[in-house]
C-alpha positions in Angstrom: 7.2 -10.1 -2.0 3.7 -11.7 -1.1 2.7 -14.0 -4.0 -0.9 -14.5 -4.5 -3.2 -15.0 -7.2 -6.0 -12.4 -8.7 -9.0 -13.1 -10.2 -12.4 -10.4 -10.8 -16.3 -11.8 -11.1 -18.0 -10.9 -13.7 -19.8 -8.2 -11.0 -16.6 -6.6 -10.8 -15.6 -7.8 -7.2 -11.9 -8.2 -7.1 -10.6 -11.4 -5.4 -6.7 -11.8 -4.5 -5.9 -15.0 -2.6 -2.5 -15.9 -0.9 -1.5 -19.1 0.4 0.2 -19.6 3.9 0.8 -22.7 4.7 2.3 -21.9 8.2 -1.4 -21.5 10.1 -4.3 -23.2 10.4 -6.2 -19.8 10.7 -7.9 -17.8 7.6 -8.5 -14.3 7.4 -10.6 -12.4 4.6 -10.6 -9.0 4.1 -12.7 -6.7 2.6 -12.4 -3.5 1.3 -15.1 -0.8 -0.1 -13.3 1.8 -2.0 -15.4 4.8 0.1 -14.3 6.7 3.0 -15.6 10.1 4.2 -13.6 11.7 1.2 -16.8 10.4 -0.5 -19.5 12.4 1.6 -21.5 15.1 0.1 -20.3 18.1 2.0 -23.5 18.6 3.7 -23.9 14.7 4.9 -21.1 13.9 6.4 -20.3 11.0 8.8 -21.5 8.5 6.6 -19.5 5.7 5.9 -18.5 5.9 9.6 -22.1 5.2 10.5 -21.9 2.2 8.2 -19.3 0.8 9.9 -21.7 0.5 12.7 -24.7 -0.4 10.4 -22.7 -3.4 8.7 -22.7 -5.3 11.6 -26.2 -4.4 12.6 -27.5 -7.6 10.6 -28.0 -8.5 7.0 -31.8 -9.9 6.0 -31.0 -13.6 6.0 -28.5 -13.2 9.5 -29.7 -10.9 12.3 -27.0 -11.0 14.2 -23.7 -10.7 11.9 -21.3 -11.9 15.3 -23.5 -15.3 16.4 -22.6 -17.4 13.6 -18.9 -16.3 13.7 -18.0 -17.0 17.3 -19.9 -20.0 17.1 -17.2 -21.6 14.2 -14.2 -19.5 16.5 -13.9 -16.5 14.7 -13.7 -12.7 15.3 -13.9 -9.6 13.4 -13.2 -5.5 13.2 -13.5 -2.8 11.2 -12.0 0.7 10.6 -13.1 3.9 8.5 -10.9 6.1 7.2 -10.7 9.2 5.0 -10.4 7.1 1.9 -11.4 3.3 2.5 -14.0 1.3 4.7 -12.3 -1.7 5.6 -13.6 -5.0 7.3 -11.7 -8.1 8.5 -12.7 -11.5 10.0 -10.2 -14.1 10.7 -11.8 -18.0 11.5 -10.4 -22.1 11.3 -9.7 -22.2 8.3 -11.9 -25.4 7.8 -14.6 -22.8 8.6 -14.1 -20.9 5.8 -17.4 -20.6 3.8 -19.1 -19.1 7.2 -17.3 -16.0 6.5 -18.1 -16.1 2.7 -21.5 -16.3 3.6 -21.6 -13.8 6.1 -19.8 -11.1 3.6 -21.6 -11.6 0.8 -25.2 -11.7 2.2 -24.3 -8.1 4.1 -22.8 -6.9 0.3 -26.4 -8.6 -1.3 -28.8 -7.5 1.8 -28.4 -5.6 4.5 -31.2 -5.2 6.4 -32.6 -1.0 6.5 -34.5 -0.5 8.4 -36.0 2.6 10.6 -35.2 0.6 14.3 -31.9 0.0 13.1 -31.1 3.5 12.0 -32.0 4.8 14.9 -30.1 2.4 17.5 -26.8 3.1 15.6 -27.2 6.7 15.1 -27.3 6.9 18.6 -24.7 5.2 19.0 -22.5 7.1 17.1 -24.0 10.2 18.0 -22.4 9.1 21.6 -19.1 8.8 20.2 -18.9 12.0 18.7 -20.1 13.4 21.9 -17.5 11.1 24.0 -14.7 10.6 21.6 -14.8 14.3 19.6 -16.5 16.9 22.0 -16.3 16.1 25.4 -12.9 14.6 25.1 -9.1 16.7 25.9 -7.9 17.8 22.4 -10.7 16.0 21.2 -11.3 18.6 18.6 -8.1 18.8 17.7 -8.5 17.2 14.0 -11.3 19.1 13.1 -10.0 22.3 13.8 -6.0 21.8 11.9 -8.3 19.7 9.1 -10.0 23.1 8.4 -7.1 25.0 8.2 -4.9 22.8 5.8 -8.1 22.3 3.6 -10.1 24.2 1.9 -11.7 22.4 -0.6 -11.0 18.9 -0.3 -13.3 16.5 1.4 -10.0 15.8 3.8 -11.2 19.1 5.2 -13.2 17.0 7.6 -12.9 14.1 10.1 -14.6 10.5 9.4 -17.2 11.3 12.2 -18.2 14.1 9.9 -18.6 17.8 10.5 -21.4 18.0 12.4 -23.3 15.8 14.8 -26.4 17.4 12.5 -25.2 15.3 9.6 -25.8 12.3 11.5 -29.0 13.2 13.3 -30.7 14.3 10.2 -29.7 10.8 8.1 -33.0 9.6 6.9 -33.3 5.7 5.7 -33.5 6.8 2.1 -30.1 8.5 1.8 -28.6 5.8 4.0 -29.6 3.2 1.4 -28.4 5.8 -1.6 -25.5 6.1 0.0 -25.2 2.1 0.4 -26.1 1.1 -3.2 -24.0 3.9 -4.5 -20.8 2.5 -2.8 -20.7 -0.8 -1.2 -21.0 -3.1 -4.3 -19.2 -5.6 -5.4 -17.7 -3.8 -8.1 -16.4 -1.3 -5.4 -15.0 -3.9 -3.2 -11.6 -6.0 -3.0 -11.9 -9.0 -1.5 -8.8 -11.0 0.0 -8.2 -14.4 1.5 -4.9 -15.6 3.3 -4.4 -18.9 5.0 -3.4 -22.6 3.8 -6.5 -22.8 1.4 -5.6 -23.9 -2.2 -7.0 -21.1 -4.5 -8.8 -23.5 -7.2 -10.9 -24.5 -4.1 -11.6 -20.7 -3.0 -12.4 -19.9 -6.3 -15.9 -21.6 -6.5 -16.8 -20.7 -3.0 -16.4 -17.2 -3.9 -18.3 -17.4 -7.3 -20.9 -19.2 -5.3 -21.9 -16.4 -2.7 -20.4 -13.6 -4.2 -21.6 -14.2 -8.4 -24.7 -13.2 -8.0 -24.7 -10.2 -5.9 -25.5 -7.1 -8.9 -22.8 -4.4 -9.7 -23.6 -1.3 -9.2 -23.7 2.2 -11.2 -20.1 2.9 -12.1 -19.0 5.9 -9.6 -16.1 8.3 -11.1 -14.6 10.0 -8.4 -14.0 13.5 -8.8 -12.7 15.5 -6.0 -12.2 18.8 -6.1 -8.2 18.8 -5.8 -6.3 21.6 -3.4 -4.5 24.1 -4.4 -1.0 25.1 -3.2 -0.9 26.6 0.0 0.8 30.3 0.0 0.2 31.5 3.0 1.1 30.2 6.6 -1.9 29.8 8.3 -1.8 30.2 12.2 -4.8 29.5 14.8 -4.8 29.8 18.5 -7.5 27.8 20.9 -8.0 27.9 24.5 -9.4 24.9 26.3 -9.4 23.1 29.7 -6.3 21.0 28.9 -3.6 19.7 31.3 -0.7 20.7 28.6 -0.4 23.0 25.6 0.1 21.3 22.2 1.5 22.9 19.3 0.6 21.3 15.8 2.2 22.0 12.3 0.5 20.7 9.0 2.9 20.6 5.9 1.1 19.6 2.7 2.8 16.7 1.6 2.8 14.3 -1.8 -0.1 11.3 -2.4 0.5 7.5 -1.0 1.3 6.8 -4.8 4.0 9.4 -5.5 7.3 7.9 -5.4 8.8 10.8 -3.3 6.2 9.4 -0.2 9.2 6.7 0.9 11.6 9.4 1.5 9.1 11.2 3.1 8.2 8.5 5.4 12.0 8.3 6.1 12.4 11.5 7.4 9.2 11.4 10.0 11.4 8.3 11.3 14.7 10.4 11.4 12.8 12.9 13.3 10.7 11.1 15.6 10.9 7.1 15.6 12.1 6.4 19.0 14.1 7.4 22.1 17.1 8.3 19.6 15.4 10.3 16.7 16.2 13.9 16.5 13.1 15.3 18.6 13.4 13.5 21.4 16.5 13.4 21.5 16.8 17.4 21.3 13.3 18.9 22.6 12.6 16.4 25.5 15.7 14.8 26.6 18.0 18.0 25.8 16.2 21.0 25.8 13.3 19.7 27.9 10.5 21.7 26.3 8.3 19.3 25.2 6.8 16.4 27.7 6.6 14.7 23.9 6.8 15.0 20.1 6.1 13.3 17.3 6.0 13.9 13.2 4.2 11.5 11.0 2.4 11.6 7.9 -1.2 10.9 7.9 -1.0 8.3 4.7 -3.4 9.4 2.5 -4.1 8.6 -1.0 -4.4 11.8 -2.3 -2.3 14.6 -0.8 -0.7 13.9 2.5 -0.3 16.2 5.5 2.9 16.2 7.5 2.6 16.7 10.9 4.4 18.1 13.9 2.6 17.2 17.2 4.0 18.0 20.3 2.8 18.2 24.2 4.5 20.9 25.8 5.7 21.1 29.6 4.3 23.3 32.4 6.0 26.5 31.8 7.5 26.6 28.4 6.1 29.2 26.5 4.5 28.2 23.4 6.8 30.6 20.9 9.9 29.0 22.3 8.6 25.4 21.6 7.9 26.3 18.2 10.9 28.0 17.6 12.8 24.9 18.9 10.8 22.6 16.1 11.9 25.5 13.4 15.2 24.6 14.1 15.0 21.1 13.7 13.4 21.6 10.4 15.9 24.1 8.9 18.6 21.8 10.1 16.8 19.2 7.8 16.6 21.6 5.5 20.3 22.8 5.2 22.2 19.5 6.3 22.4 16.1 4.7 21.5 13.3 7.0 24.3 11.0 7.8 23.8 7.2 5.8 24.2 5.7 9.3 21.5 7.7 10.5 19.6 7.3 7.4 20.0 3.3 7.4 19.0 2.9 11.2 15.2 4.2 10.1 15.7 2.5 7.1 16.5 -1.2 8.9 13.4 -0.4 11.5 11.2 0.4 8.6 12.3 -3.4 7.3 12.0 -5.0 10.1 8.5 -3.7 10.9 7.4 -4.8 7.6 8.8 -7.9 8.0 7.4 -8.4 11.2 3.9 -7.4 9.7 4.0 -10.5 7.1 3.7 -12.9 9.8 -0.1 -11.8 10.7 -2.0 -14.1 8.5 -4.7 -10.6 9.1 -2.2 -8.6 7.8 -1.5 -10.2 5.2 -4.6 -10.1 3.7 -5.2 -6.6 4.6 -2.5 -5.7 3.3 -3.4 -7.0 -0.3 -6.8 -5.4 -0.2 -5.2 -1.7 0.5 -2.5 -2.4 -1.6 -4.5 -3.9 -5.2 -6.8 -0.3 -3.9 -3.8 2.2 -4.2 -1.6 0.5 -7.4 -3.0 -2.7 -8.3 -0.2 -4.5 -6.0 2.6 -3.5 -8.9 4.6 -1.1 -6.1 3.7 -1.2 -2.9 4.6 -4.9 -2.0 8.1 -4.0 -3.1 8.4 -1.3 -0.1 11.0 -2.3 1.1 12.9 -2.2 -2.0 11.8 1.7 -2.7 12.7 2.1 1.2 16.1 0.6 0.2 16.6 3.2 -2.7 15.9 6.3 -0.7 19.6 8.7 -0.2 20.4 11.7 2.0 19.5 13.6 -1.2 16.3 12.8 -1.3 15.9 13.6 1.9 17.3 16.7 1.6 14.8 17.2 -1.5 11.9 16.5 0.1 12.7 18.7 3.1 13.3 21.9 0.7 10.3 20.8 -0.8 7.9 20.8 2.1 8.8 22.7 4.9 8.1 25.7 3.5 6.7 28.4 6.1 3.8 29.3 3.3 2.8 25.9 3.6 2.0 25.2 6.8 -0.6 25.6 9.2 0.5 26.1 12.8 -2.6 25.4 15.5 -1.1 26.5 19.3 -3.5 24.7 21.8 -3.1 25.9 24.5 -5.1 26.1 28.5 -6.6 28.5 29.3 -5.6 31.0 32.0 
């Protein structure tokens, strides 16, 4: 359990502070409640391009990095499907730098036409680089498209289309920005050996007066079950053919998601999971495999992702991963298989609670999905999860109807 304390300003912003006495170092995190689930379908790719406009300097600070390295500090940021997410870490005597720094981007970022411009381009370049130009770089956009149909998930966080980028003007940049990244959309989160009656003021102090915005209601339109498998073949200049399988899967919330994690472990987590053990060490059909779940609030996908060697035929390796999901499907896992992922699920946990970053990051996402009343006892609901619900959860999912199988394969 991470103990902290929670507090909310009258704007709305949510503040959660922890104590950790064991490092000098501080880390704040915080977190806009928008990803690209947020996007209107026909402008897409923006909160990724405010990732890069963030840092692009506020009105008051030009250059959002200068002040920070100056007191020893460093920052990042990532965009997802359903968050924006930025994290600094500083001396912890240095505290109120990053304070400032975060609230005067929240109160005043600085628009402007140059700006828009320079870091359009600049994402315009990765979608080229990273997206287009890039083996299996299309890879997400395509299997996206054919597990959704109607939910925003249906595309990636560079967006659809480098278009939607291109044609941003400044106005729906700043729509966009005072729709979304206000303090009453934002959870802010301090770790580090600060007392939190001496945070408290800080924070009232740079963040009090910053305005709350118009109250946004999410309201997605939700995806239907899938009843028919969906299958899509691509040819590309790749070095190997890859075979993907897309399972629609429960939300980050639903309790069923630990078992669920679980068995992506039993299949895939390490030289001694199921898949490797059977496709690449056994069978040598695949050069490698994985399974995972892509860990999103609302409904999940599970996926199948494999790279398959020179001269397997792309039927067989799928007919290999069929088996290894009916076996799932049919046979209870053993407990001392089932407690081996369990124990490496602990100890990475563990492990993460000694990152004073983490820590705080950790809070953010977590006060975002359930207001911290779950998810910092995972390792508990971990602890709780049997064979049968793993057996459950298999029946559940991995039903043929309710996948979406994307061969990528060279072409000849």
């Amino acid at each position: 359990m991470l103990a902290f304390e929670r507090f909310e300003l009258n704007n709305g912003l949510k503040v959660l502070l922890h104590k950790d006495p064991d490092t000098e170092i501080a880390a704040v995190n915080i977190l806009y409640d928008v990803g690209a689930r947020d996007e209107h379908p026909k402008k897409t790719g923006f909160a990724h391009l405010f990732e890069h406009l963030m840092f692009g300097g506020s009105q008051n600070i030009p250059k959002y990095d200068e002040p920070l390295e100056k007191v020893g500090g460093e920052n990042n940021a990532f965009t997802s499907n359903d968050i924006t997410n930025y994290y600094l870490s500083l001396p912890r005597h240095n505290i109120e730098t990053a304070f400032w720094l975060e609230s005067d981007r929240m109160a005043a970022l600085d628009f402007s036409e140059r700006k828009l411009a320079i870091q359009k381009s600049v994402v315009i370049e990765e979608f080229k680089e990273s997206y287009l130009n890039q083996p299996y770089g299309d890879t997400w956009a395509i299997l996206r498209k054919m597990a959704y149909k109607v939910h925003p998930y249906q595309w990636q966080t560079i967006g659809k289309s480098i278009k939607h980028i291109k044609n941003a003007q400044l106005q729906d940049v700043k729509d966009f920005f005072y729709k979304f990244y206000r303090p009453d959309n934002a959870i802010l989160s301090v770790a580090g050996n600060l007392e939190p009656h001496t945070m408290m003021p800080m924070i009232e102090k740079w963040f009090g007066d910053i305005p709350a915005g118009k109250k946004h209601i999410r309201d997605l339109p939700q995806e239907t079950a899938q009843r028919k498998h969906r299958r899509k073949t691509v040819l590309r200049d790749i070095p190997f053919n890859k075979i993907f399988k897309a399972y629609h899967s429960c939300k980050r919330t639903d309790k069923a998601y630990y078992a669920i994690d679980l068995m992506s472990d039993i299949l895939s987590n390490g030289k001694s999971s199921r898949l490797y053990n059977n496709l690449v060490k056994k069978k040598k059909l695949f050069a490698s495999i994985d399974a995972y779940i892509t860990g999103s609030l609302d409904n999940n996908l599970f996926v199948f992702e494999g790279t398959i060697n020179n001269g397997i035929d792309v039927k067989d390796a799928e007919k290999a991963i069929e088996i290894e999901i009916a076996d799932l499907c049919h046979k209870k896992v053993k407990e001392k298989e089932l407690l081996k992922v369990k124990n490496k699920v602990e100890a990475t946990l563990a492990l993460s609670l000694l990152n004073v970053t983490h820590k705080a990051m950790l809070l953010a996402i977590n006060e975002l999905i359930d207001g911290n009343t779950k998810t910092l006892k995972d390792i508990e609901y971990y602890k709780m999860v049997t064979p049968d619900d793993i057996l459950n959860q298999a029946q559940t999912i991995f039903n043929t109807n309710n996948c979406s199988t994307l061969h990528y394969l060279k072409k000849k």
